[in-house]
CHARMM internal coordinates of N, CA and C (Angstrom, degrees):
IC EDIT
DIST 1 N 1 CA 1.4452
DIST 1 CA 1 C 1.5277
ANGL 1 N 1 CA 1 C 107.97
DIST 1 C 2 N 1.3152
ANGL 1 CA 1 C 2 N 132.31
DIHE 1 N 1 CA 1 C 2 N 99.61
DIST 2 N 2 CA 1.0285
ANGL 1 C 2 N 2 CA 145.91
DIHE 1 CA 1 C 2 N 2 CA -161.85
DIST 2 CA 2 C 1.9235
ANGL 2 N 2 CA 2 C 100.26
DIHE 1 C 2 N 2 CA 2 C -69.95
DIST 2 C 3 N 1.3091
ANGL 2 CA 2 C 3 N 114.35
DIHE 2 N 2 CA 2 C 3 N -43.25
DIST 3 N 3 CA 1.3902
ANGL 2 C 3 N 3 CA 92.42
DIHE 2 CA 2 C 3 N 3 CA 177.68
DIST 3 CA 3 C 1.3342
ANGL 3 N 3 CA 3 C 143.84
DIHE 2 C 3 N 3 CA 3 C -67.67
DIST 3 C 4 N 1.7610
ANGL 3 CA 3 C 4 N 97.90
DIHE 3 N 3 CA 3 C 4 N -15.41
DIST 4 N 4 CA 1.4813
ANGL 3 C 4 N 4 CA 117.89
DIHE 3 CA 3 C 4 N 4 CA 170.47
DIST 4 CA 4 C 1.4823
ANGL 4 N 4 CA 4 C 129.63
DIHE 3 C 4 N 4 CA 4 C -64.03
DIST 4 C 5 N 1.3742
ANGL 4 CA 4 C 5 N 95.51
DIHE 4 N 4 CA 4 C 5 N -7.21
DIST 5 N 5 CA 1.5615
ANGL 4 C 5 N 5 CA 88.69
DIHE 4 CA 4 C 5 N 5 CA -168.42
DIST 5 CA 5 C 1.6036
ANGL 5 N 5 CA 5 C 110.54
DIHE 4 C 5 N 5 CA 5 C -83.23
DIST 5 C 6 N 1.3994
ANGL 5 CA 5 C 6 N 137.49
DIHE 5 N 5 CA 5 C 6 N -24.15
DIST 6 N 6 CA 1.2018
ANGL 5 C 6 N 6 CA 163.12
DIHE 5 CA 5 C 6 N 6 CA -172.73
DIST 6 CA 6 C 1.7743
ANGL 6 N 6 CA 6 C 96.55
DIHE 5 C 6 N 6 CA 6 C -67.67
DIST 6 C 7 N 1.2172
ANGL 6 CA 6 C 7 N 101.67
DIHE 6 N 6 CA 6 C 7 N -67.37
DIST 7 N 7 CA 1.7457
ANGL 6 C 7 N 7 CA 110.17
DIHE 6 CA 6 C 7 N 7 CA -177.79
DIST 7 CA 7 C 1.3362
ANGL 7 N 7 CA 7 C 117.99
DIHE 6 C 7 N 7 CA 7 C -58.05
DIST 7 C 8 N 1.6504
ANGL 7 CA 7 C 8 N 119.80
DIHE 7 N 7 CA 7 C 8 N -43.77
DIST 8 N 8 CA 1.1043
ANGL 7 C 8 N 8 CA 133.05
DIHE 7 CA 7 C 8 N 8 CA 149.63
DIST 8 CA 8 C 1.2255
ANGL 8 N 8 CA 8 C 124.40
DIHE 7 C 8 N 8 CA 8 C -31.64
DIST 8 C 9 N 1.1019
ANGL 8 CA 8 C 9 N 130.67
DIHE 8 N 8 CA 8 C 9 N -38.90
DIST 9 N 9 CA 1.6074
ANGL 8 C 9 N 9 CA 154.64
DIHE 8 CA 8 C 9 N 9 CA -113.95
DIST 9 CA 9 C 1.7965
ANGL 9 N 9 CA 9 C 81.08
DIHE 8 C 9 N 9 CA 9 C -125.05
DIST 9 C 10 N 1.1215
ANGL 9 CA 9 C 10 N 104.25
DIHE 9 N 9 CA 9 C 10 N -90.59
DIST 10 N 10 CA 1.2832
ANGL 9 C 10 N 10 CA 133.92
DIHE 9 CA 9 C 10 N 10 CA 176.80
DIST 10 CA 10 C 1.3482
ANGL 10 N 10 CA 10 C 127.53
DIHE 9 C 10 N 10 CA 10 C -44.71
DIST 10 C 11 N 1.5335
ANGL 10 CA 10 C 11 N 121.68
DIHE 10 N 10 CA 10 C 11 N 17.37
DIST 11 N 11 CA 1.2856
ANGL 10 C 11 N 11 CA 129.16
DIHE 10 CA 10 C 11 N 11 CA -164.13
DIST 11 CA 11 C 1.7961
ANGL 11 N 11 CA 11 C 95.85
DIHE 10 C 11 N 11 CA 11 C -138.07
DIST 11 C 12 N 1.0449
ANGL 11 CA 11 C 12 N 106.72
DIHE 11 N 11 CA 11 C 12 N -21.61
DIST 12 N 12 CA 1.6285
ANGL 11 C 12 N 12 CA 124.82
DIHE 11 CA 11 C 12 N 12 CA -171.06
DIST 12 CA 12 C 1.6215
ANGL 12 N 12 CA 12 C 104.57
DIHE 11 C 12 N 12 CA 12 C -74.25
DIST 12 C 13 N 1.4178
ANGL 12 CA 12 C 13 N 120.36
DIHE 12 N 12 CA 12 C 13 N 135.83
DIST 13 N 13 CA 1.6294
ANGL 12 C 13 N 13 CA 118.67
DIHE 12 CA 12 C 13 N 13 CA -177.10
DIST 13 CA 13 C 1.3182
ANGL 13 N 13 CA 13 C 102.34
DIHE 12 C 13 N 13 CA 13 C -104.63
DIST 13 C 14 N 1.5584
ANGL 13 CA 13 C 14 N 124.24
DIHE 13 N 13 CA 13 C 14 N -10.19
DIST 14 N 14 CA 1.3776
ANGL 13 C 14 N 14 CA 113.80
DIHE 13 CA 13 C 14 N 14 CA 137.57
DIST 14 CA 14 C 1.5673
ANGL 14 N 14 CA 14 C 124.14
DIHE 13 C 14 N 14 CA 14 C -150.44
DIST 14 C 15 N 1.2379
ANGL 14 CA 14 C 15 N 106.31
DIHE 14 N 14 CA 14 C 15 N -151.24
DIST 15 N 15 CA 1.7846
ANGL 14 C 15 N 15 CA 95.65
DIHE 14 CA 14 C 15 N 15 CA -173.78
DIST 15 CA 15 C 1.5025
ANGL 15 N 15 CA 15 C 93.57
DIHE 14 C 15 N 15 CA 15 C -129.63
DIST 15 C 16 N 1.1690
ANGL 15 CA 15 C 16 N 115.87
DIHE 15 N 15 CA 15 C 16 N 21.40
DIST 16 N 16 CA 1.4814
ANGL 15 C 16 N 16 CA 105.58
DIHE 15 CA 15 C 16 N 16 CA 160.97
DIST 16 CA 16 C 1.2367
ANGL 16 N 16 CA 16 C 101.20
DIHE 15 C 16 N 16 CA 16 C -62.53
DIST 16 C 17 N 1.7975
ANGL 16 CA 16 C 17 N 109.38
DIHE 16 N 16 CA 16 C 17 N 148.74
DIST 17 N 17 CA 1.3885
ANGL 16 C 17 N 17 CA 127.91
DIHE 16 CA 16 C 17 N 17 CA 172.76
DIST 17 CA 17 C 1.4874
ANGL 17 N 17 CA 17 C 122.62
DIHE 16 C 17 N 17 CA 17 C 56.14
DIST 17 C 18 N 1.3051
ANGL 17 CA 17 C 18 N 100.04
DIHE 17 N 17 CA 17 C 18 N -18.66
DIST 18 N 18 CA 1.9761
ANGL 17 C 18 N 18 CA 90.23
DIHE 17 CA 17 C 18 N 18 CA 156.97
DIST 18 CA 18 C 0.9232
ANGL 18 N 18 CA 18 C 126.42
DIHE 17 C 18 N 18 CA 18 C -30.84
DIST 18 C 19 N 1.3326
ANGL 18 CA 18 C 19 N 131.03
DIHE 18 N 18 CA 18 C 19 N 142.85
DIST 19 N 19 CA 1.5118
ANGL 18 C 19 N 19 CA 121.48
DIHE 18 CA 18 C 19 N 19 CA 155.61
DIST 19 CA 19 C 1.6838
ANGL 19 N 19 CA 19 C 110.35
DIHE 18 C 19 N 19 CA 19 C -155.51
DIST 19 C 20 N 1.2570
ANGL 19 CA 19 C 20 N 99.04
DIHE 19 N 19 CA 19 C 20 N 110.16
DIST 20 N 20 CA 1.5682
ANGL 19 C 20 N 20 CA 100.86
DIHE 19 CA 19 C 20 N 20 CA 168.94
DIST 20 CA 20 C 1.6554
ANGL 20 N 20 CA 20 C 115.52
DIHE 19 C 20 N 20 CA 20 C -74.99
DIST 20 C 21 N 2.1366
ANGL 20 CA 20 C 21 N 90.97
DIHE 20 N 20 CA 20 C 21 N 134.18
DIST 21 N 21 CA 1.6550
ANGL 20 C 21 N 21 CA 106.45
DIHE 20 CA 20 C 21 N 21 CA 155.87
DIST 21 CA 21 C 1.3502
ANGL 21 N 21 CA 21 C 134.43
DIHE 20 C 21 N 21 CA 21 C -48.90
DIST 21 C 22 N 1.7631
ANGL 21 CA 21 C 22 N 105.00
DIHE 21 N 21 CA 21 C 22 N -23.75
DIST 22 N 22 CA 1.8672
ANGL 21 C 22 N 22 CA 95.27
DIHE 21 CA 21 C 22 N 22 CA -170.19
DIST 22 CA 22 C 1.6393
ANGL 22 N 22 CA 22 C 95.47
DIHE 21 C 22 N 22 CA 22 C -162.13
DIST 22 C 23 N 1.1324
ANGL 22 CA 22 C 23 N 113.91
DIHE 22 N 22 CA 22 C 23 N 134.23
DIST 23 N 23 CA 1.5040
ANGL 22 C 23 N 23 CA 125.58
DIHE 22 CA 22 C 23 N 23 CA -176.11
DIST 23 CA 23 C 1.5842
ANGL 23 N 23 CA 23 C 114.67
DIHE 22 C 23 N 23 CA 23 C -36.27
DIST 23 C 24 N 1.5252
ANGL 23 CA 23 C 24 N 120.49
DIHE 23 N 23 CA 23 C 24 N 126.46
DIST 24 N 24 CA 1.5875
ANGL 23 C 24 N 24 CA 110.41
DIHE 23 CA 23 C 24 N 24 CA 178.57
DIST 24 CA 24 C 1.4535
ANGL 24 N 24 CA 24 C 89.49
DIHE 23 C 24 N 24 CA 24 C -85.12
DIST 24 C 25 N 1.6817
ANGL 24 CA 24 C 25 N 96.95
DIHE 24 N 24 CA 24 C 25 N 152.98
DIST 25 N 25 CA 1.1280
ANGL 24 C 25 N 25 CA 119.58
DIHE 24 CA 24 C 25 N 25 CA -172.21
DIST 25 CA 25 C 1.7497
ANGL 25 N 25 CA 25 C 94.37
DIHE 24 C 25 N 25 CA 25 C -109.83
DIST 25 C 26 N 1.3255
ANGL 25 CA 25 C 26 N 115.56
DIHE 25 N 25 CA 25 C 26 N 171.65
DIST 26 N 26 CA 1.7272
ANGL 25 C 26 N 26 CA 114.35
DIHE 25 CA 25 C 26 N 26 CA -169.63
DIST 26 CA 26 C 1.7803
ANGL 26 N 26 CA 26 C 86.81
DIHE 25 C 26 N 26 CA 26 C -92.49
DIST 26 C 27 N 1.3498
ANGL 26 CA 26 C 27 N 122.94
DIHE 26 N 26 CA 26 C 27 N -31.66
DIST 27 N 27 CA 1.3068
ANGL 26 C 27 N 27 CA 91.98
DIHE 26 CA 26 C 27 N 27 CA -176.78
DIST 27 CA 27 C 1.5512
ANGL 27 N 27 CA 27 C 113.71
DIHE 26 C 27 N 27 CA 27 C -78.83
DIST 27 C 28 N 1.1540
ANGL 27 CA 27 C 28 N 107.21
DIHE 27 N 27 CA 27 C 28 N 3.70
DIST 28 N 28 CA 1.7367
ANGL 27 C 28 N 28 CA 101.02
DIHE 27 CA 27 C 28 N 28 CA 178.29
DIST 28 CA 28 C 1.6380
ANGL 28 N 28 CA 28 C 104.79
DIHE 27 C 28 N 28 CA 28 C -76.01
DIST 28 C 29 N 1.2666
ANGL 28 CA 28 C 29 N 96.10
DIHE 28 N 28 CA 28 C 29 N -11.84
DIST 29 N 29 CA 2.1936
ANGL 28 C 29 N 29 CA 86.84
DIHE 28 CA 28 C 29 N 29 CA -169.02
DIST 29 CA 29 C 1.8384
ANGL 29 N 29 CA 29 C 94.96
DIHE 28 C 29 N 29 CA 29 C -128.09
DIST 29 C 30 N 0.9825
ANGL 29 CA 29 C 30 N 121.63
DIHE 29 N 29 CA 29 C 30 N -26.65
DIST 30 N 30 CA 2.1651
ANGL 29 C 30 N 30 CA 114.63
DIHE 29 CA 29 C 30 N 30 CA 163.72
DIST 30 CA 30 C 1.5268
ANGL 30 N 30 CA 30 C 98.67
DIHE 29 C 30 N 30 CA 30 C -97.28
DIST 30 C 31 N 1.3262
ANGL 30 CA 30 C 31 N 81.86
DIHE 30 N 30 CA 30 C 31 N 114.35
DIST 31 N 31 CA 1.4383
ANGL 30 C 31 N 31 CA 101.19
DIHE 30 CA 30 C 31 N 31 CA 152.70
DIST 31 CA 31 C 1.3807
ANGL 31 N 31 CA 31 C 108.72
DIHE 30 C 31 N 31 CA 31 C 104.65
DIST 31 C 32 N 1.6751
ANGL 31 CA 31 C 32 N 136.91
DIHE 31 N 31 CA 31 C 32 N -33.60
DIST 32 N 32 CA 1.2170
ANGL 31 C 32 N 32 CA 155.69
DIHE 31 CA 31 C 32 N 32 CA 154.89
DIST 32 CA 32 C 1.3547
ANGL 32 N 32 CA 32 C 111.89
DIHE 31 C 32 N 32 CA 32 C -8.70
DIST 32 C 33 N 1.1029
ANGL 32 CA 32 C 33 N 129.42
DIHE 32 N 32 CA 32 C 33 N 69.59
DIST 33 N 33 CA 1.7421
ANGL 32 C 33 N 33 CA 116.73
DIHE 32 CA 32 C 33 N 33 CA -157.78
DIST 33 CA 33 C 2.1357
ANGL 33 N 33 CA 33 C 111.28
DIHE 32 C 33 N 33 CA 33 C -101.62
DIST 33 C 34 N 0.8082
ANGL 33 CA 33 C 34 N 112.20
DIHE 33 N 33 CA 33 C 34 N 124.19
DIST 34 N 34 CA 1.7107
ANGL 33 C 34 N 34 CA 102.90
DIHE 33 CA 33 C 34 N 34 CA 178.90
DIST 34 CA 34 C 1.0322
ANGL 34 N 34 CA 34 C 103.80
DIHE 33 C 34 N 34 CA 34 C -61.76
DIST 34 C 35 N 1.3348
ANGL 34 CA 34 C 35 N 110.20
DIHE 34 N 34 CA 34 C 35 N 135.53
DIST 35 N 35 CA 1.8717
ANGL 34 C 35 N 35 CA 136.85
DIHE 34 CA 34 C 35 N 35 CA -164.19
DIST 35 CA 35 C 1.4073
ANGL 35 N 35 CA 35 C 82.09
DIHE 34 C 35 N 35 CA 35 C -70.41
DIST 35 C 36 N 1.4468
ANGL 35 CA 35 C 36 N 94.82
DIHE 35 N 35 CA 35 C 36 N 157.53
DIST 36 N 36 CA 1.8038
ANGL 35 C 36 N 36 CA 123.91
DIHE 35 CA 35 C 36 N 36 CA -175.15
DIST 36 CA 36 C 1.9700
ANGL 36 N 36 CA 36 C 93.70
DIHE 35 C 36 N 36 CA 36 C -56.38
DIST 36 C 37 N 1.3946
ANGL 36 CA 36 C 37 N 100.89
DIHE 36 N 36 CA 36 C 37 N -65.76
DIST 37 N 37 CA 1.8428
ANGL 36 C 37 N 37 CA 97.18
DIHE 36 CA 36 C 37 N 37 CA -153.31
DIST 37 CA 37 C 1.2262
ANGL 37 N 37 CA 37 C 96.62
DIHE 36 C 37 N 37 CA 37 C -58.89
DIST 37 C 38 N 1.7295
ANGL 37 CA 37 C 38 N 149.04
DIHE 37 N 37 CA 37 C 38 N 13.20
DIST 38 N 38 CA 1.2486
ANGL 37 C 38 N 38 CA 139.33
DIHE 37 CA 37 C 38 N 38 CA 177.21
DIST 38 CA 38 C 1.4084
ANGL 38 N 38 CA 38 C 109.12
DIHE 37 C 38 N 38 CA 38 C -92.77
DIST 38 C 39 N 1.4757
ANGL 38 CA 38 C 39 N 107.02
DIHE 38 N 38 CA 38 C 39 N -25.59
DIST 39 N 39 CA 1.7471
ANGL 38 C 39 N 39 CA 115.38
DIHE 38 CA 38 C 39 N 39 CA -159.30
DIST 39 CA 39 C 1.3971
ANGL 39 N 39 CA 39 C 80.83
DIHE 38 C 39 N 39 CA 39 C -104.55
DIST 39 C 40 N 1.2803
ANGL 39 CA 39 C 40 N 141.40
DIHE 39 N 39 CA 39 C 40 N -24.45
DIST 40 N 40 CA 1.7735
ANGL 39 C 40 N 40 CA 118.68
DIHE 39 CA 39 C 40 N 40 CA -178.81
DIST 40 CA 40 C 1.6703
ANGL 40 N 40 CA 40 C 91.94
DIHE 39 C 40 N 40 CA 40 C -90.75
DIST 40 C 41 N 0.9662
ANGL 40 CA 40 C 41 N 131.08
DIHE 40 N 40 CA 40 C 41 N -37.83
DIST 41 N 41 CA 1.6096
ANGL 40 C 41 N 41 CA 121.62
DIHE 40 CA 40 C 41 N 41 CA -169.00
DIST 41 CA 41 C 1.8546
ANGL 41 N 41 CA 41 C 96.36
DIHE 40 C 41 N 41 CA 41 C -62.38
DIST 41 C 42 N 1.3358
ANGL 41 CA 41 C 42 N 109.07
DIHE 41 N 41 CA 41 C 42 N -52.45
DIST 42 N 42 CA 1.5632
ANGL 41 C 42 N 42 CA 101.66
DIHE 41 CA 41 C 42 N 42 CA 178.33
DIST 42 CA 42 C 1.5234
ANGL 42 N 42 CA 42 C 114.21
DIHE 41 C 42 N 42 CA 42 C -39.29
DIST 42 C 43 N 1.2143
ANGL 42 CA 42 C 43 N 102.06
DIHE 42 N 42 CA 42 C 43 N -58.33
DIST 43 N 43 CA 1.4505
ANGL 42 C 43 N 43 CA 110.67
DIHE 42 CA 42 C 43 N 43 CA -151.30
DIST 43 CA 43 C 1.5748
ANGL 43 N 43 CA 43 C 100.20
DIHE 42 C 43 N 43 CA 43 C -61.91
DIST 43 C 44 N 1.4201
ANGL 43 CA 43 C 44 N 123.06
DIHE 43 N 43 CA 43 C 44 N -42.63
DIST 44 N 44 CA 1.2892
ANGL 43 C 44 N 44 CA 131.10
DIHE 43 CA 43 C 44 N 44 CA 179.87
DIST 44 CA 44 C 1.3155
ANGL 44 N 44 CA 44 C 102.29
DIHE 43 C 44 N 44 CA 44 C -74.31
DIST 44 C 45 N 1.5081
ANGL 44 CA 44 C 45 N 151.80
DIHE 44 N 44 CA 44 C 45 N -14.06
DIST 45 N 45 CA 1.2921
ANGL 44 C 45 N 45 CA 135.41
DIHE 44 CA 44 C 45 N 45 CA 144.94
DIST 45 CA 45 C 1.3778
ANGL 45 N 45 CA 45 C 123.14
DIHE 44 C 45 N 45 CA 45 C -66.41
DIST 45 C 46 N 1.4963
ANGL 45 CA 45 C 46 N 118.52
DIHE 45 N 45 CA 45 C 46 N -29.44
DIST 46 N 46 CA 1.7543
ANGL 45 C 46 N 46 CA 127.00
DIHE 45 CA 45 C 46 N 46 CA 168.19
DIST 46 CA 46 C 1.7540
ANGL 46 N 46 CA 46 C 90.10
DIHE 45 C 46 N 46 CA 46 C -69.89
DIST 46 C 47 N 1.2243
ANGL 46 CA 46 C 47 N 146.25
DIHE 46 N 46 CA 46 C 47 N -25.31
DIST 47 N 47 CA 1.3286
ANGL 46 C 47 N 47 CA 112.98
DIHE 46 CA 46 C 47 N 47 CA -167.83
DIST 47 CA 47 C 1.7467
ANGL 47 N 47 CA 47 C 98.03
DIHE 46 C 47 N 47 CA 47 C -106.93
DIST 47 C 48 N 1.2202
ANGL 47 CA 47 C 48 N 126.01
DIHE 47 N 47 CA 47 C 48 N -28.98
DIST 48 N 48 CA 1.5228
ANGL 47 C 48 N 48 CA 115.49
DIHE 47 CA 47 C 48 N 48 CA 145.59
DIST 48 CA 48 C 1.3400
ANGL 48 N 48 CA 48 C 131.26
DIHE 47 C 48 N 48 CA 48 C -49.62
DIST 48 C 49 N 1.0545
ANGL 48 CA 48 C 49 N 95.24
DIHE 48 N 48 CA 48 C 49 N -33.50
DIST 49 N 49 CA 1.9262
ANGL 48 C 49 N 49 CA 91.49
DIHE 48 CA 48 C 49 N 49 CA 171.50
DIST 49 CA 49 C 1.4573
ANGL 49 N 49 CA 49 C 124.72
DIHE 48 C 49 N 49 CA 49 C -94.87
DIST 49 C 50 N 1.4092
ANGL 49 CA 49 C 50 N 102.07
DIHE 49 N 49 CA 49 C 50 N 13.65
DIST 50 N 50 CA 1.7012
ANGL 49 C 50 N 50 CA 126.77
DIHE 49 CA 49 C 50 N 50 CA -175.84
DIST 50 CA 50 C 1.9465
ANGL 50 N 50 CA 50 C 92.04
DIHE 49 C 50 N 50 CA 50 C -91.75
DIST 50 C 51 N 1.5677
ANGL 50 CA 50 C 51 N 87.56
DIHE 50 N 50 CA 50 C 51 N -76.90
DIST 51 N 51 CA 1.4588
ANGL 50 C 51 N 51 CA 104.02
DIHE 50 CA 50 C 51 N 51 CA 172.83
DIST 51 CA 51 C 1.7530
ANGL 51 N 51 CA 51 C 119.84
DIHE 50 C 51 N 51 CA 51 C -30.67
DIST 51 C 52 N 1.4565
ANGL 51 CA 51 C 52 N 117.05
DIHE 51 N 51 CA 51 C 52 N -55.92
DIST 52 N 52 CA 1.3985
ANGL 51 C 52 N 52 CA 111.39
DIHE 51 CA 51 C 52 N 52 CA -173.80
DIST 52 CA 52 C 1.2895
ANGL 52 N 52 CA 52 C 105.37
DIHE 51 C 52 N 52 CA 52 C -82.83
DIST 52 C 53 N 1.3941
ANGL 52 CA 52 C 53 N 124.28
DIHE 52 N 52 CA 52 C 53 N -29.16
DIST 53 N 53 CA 2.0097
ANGL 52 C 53 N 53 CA 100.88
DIHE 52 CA 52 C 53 N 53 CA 161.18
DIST 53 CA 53 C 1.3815
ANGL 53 N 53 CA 53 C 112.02
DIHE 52 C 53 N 53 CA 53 C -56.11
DIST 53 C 54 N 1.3496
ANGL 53 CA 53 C 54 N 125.48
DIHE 53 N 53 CA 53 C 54 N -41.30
DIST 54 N 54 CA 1.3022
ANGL 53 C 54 N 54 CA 119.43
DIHE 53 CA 53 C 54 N 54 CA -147.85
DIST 54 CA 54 C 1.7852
ANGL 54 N 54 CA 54 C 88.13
DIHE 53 C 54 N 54 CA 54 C -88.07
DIST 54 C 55 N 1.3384
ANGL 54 CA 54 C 55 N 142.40
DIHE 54 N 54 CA 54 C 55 N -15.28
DIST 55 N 55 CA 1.3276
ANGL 54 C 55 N 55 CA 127.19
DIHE 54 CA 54 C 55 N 55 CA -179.40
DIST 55 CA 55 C 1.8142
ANGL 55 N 55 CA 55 C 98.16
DIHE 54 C 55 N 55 CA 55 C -95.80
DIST 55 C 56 N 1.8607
ANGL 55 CA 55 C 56 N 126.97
DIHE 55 N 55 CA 55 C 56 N -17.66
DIST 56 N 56 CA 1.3709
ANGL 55 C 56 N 56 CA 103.13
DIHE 55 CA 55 C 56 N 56 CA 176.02
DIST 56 CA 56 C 1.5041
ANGL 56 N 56 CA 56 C 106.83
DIHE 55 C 56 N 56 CA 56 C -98.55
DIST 56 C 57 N 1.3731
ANGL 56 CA 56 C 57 N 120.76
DIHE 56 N 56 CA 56 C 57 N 42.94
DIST 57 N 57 CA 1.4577
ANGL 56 C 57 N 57 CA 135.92
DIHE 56 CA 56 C 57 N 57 CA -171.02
DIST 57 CA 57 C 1.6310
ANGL 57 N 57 CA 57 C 97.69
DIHE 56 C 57 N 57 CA 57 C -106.87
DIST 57 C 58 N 1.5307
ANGL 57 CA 57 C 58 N 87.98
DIHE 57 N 57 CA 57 C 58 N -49.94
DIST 58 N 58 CA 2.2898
ANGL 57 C 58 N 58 CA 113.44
DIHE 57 CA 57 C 58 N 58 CA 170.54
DIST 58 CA 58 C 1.1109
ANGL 58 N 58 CA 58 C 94.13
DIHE 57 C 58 N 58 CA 58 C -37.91
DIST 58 C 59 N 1.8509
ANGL 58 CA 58 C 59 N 100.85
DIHE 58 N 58 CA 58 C 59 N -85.11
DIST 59 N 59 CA 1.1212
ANGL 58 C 59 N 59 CA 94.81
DIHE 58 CA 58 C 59 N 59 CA -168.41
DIST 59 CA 59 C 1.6837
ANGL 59 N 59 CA 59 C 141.53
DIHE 58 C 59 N 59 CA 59 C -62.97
DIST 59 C 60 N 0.8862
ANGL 59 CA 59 C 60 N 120.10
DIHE 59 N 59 CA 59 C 60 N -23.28
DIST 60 N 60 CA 1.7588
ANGL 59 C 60 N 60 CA 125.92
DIHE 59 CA 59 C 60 N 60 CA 151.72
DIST 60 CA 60 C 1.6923
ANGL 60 N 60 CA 60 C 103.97
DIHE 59 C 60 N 60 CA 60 C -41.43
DIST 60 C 61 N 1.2325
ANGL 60 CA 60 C 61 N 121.86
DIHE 60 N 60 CA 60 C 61 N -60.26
DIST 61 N 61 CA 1.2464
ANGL 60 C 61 N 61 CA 136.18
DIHE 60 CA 60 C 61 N 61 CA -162.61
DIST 61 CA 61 C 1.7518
ANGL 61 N 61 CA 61 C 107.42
DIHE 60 C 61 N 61 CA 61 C -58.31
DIST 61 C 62 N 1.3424
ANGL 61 CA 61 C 62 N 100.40
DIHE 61 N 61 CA 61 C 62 N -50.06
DIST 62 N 62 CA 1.5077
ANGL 61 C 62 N 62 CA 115.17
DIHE 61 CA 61 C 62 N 62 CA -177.97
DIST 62 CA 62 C 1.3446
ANGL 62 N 62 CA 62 C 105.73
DIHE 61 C 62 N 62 CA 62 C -87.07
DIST 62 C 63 N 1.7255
ANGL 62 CA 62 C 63 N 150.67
DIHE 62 N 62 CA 62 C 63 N -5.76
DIST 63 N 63 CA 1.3357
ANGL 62 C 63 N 63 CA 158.29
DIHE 62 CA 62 C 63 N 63 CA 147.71
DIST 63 CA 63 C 1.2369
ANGL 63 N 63 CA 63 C 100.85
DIHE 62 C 63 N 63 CA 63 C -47.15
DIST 63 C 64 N 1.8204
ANGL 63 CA 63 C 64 N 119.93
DIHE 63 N 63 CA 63 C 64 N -60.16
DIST 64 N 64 CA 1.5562
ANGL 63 C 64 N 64 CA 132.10
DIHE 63 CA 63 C 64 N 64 CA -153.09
DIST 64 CA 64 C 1.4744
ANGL 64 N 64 CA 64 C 93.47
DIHE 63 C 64 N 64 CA 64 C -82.60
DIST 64 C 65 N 1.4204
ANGL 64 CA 64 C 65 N 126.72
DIHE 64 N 64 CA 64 C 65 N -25.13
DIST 65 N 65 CA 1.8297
ANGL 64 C 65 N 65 CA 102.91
DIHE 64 CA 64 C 65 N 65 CA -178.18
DIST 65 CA 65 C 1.4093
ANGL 65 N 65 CA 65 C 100.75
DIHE 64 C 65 N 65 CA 65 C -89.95
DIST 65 C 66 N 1.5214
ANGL 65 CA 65 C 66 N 121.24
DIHE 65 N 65 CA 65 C 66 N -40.28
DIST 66 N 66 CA 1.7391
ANGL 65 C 66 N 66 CA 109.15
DIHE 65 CA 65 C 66 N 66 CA 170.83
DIST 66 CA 66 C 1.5060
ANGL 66 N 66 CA 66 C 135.59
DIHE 65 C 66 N 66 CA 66 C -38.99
DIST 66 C 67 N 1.5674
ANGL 66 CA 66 C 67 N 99.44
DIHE 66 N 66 CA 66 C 67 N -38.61
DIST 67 N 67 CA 1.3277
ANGL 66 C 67 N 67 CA 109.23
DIHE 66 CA 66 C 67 N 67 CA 171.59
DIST 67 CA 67 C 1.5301
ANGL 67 N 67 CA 67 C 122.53
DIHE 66 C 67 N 67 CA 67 C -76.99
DIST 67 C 68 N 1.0573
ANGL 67 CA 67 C 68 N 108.36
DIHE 67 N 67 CA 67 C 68 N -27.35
DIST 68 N 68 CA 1.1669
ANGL 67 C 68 N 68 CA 108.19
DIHE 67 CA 67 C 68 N 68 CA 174.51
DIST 68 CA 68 C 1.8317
ANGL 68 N 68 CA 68 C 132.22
DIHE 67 C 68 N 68 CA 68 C -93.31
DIST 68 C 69 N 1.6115
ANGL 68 CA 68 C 69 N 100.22
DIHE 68 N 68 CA 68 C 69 N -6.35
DIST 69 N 69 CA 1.3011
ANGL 68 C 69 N 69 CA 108.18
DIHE 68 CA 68 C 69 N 69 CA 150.51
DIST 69 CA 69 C 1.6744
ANGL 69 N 69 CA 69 C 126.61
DIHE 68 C 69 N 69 CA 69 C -88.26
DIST 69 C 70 N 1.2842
ANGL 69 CA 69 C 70 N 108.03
DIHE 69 N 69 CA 69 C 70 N -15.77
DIST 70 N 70 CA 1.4592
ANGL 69 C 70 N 70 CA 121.08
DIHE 69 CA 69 C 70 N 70 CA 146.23
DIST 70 CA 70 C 1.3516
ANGL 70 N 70 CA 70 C 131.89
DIHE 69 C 70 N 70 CA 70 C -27.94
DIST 70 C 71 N 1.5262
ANGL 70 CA 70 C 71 N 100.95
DIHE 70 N 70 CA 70 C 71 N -74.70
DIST 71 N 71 CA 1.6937
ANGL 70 C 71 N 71 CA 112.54
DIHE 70 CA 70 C 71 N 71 CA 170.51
DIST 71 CA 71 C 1.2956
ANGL 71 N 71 CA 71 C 103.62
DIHE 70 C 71 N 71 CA 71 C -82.58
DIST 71 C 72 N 0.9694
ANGL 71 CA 71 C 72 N 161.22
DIHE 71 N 71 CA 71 C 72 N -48.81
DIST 72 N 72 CA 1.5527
ANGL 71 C 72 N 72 CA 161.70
DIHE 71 CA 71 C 72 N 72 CA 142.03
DIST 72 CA 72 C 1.2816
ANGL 72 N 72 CA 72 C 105.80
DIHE 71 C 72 N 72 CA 72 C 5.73
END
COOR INIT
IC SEED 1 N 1 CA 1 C
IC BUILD
């Protein structure tokens, strides 16, 4: 899968011990662009995963006033 190798690539804090199976070619890394439905599926998992912190934030939020009208 030619687009993986870049992301792969790019996730690594170094390149010790890498070793590529088969020569990168320049068009594998200019021009290589992630297909559209990858960058809308992301983005709609960054705004779902926005959403469920921000609703177990509630709930934390709404735990700490229950309890404390409890002992209150």
């Amino acid at each position: 899968m030619r687009s993986v190798q870049p992301v792969q690539l790019s996730r690594c804090r170094s390149l010790d011990g890498i070793m590529l199976t088969s020569k990168v070619r320049e068009r594998d890394l200019v021009g290589n662009r992630v297909p559209h439905e990858m960058t809308v599926a992301e983005a709609r998992l960054e705004e779902l995963s926005d959403r469920t912190v921000q609703e177990a934030l509630r709930w934390f939020d709404d735990d700490s006033k229950e309890s404390r009208r409890q002992r209150g």
